[in-house]
N, C-alpha and C positions, 0 to 999 in steps of 0.2 A: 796178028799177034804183036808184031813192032810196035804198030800204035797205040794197044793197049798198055803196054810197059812202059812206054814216053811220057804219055797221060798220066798212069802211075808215080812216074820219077821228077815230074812236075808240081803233082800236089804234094808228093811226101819233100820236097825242096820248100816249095810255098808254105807248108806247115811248120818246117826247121826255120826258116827267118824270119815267121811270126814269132815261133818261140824265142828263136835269140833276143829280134828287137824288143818283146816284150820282158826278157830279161835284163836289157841293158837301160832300158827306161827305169826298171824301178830300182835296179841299183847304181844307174848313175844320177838319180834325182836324188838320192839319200836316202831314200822309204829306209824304214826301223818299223818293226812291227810292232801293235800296242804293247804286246808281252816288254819288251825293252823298253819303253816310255814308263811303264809302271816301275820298274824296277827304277828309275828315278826318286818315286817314295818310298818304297817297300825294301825293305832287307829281304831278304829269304827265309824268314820264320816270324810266323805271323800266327796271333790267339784269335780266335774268333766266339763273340759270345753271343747270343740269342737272346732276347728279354722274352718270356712269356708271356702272351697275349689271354687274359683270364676268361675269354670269349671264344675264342679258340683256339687252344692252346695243341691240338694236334699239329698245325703247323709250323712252331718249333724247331721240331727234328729234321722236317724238309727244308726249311730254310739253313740250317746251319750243315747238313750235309750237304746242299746244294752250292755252299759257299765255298766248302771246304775243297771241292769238287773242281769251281772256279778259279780260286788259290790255286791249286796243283796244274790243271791242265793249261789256264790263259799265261801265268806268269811265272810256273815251274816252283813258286813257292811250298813250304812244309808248313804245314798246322801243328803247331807245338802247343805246350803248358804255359799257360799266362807268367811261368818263371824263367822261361827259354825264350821267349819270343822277343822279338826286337819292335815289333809291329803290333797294335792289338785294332782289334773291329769288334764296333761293338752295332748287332742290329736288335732294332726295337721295331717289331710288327706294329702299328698303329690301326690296325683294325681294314673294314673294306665297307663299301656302299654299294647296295646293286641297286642299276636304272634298269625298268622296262623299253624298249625300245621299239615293240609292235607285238601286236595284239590278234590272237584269232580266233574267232566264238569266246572272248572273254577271258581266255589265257595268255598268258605271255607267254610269247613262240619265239622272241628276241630280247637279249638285254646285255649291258655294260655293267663291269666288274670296275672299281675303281680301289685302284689297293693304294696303301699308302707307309711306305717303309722308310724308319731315320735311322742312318748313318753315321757313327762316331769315331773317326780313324786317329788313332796316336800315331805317328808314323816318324820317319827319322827328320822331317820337315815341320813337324809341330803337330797342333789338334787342327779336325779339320770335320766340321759338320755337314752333310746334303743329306736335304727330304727328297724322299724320289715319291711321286704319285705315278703307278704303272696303271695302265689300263687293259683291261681283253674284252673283246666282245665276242657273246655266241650266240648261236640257236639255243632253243630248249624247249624238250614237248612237255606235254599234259602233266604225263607219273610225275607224281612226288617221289616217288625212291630216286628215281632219272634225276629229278632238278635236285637234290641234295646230295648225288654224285658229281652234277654237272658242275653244283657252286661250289664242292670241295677243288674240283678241277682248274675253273676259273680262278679258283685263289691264287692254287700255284701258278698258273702260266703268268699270270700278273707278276707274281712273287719273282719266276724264273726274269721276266723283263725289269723288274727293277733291279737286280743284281746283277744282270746285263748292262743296265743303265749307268750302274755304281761304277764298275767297272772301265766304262768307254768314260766315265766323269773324269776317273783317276787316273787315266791312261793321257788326257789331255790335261791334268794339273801335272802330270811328269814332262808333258813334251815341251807346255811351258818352261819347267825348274832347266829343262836338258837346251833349251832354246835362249833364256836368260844366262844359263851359266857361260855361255860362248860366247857373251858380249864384254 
């Protein structure tokens, strides 16, 4: 039984000084989390608008909850009235393409989603434009009911990666603005 408990008292030691050193790495390198590099551009109240895609215009409302979503949870920001905001986004869905990418008995069993989303930030640094082209790829069987759940799906996960993308964009135009300002 002693040497069970030593064993014990060893690894839960060797687990505390992993944990320490791997605390004192990132906070004596300087690590700032993206949430704080954004807040370099970003006030705390930001409008977010959606253009309607006359193609498919269901995805609108996921896009722009999806944003709103992003705001709150990545950089603690509030979604206000384009009269309160200090910040505004404007997103403009530009449509998507899908590739085949393999084929079985004549259907496409594989394919590429290529979405393509532009970005217009007013922010307290000026205007600031990025096209994001996100991509997803998936399976897909036979049904037609299936592949036209499957492409509603593929949009968003694209849609969900380009606002992902938008986001790590302006997290590193912050760490620039936070990196210049110190010189």
């Amino acid at each position: 039984m002693g040497r069970d408990n030593k064993n014990f008292l060893e690894k839960n030691i060797l687990k505390f000084l992993i944990l320490n050193f791997s605390f004192l790495i990132l906070t004596a390198c300087g690590y700032k989390p993206s949430s704080h590099m954004i807040q370099n551009i970003f006030s705390d109240t930001v409008y977010v608008e959606v253009a309607v895609d006359k193609v498919e215009p269901e995805n609108a409302p996921f896009i722009k909850d999806e944003m709103n979503r992003l705001i709150y949870t990545r950089f603690k920001g509030r979604v206000t009235s384009k009269v309160d905001a200090k910040n505004q986004i404007y997103i403009t869905y530009a449509g998507s393409t899908f590739t085949p990418l393999s084929y079985e008995n004549g259907y496409v069993t594989r394919y590429r989603a290529n979405i393509y989303v532009k970005f217009d930030m007013l922010t307290k640094e000026g205007k600031v434009t990025k096209n994001i082209n996100a991509v997803h790829e998936a399976d897909i069987q036979a049904s037609s009911l299936t592949s036209s759940t499957l492409r509603t799906e593929a949009i968003r996960r694209g849609l969900e990666k380009a606002l992902d993308e938008f986001l790590a964009y302006v997290s590193a135009k912050g760490m620039l603005i936070s990196v210049s300002s110190k010189r």
